[in-house]
C-alpha positions, 0 to 999 in steps of 0.5 A: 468968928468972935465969941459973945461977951455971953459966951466968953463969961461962961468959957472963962467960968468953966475953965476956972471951976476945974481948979477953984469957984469962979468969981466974979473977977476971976471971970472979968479978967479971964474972959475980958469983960466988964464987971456988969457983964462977968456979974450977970453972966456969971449968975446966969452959968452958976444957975444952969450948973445948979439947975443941972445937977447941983453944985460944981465939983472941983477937980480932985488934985490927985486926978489932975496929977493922972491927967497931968502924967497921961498928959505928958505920956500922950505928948511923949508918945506923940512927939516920938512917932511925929519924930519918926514921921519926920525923920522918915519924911527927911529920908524921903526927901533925900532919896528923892532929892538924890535920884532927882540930882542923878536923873539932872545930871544924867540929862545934862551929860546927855544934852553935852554929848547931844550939843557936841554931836550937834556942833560936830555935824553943824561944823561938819556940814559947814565945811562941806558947804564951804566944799561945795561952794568952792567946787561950784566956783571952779565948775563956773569958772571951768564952764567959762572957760569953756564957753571962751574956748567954745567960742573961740573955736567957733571963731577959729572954725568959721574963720577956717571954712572961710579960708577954706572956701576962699583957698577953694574958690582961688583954687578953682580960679587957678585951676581955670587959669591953668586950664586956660595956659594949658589950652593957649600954650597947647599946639592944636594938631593940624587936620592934614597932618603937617608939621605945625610950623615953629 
């Protein structure tokens, strides 16, 4: 939020009396503003100052040296400990940084072997596929083949029962053709015991 013209006078005023009186124009080039404003303004921060115990003291040098050196220590002591907060954050970093590269390296060996593994059973798996697919067409082929011979032998089978019944119907026909011969070539035997003539 942007101070007020007000504002930025009694800031700049202040900070000018730690080391000398304001002016007026210490005041308008410390604060920016115009001569109207550090004039007024400046008259109104010298009354309050006056009304609040009487004239500002300056800042006796040989205080602005302690607070210079106290300074520089507080700075010093600061800068050492914010160096040792940050080299221990770098250790930190590191280390983690370093457990997390093992912990990625492990997981990538372990999706190498998982990979290998998966390639191995997936080309294991493959040619057993390819096994079974080319005893499957053997299997179809046996199976037709015996299909043919069943069939074939069914043929063979009907074609011999066939022949089987017409070698048994020609033999029952020679049969009573024989019987027949047999019975016309056969003498008949006389009833009164002659000779049968010749």
């Amino acid at each position: 939020m942007a101070l007020s013209v007000k504002d930025r006078v009694f800031a700049a005023a202040e900070q000018i009396s730690v080391e000398r009186r304001p002016t007026v124009s210490t005041v308008r080039a410390a604060a920016g503003v115009s001569n109207a404003d550090a004039t007024r303004y400046l008259k109104e921060w010298t009354e309050e100052k006056h009304a609040a115990g009487g004239q500002v003291a300056a800042t006796p040098p040989a205080i602005l040296e302690q607070a210079a050196r106290l300074a520089g220590a507080v700075w010093t002591e600061a800068s050492s400990v914010a160096n040792e907060r940050h080299q221990a954050a770098e250790e930190l970093w590191a280390r983690e940084k370093k457990e997390l590269n093992e912990e990625v390296a492990e997981l990538v060996a372990d999706l190498d072997v998982v990979t290998a593994e998966k390639e191995s059973v997936t080309a294991e798996l493959a040619s057993q596929i390819e096994e079974l697919k080319r005893q499957l067409a053997v299997n179809i082929e046996q199976l037709e083949q015996a299909r043919a011979a069943q069939q074939e032998a069914t043929s063979v089978a009907t074609a011999a029962t066939t022949r089987a019944a017409a070698a048994e119907a020609r033999a029952e026909a020679l049969q009573e053709a024989h019987d027949s011969l047999l019975a016309r070539i056969t003498p008949q035997q006389p009833s009164t015991g002659e000779e049968p003539e010749v």
